[in-house]
N, C-alpha and C positions, 0 to 999 in steps of 0.2 A: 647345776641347772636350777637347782631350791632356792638359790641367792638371784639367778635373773629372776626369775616370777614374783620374787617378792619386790624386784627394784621395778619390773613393770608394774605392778599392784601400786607402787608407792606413787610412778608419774602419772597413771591412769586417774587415782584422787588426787592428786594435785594438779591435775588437769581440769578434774569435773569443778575444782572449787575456783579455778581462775575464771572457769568462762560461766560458772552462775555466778559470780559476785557481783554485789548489787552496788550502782557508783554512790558515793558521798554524798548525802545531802549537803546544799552549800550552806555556811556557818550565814547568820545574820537574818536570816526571814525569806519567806518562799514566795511572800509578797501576797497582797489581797488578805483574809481573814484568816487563813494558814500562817503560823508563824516557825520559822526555821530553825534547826533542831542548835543548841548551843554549841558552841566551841570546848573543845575536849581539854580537861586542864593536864592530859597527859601529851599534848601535843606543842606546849611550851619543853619537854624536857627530852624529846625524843637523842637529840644527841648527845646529853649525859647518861641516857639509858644504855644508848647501843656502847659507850667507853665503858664504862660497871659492866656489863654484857662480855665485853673485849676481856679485860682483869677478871671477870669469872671463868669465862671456857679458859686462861691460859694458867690461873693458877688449878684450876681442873685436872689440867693435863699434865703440869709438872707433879700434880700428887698423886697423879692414876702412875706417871711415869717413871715416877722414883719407886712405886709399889712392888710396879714390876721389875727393878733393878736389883730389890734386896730378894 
């Protein structure tokens, strides 16, 4: 019953944080005397992040995995 409550607890804030988030400002100028917020230099390398990402949880798991075997 301790494991539901906390898996509610966990989609309850991940709930609150999808529906306040706030959209993107769009790259390039917001037009008029407002100028638009720059483009993110971490959003040229998102899919080399998510693969390093990938290679970290799996060698993770084989060293959490093998721990558990000896």
């Amino acid at each position: 019953m301790k494991h539901l409550y906390k898996l509610l607890f966990f989609f309850a804030i991940l709930f609150y944080n999808i529906v306040n988030a706030q959209p993107p400002t769009p790259p390039g100028g917001g037009g008029g005397v407002t100028p638009g917020a720059p483009a993110s230099p971490i959003d040229d390398y998102i899919i080399y992040l998510a693969i390093v990402a990938i290679f970290v949880i799996y060698f993770t798991y084989k060293k959490s995995n093998r721990l558990v075997k000896n």
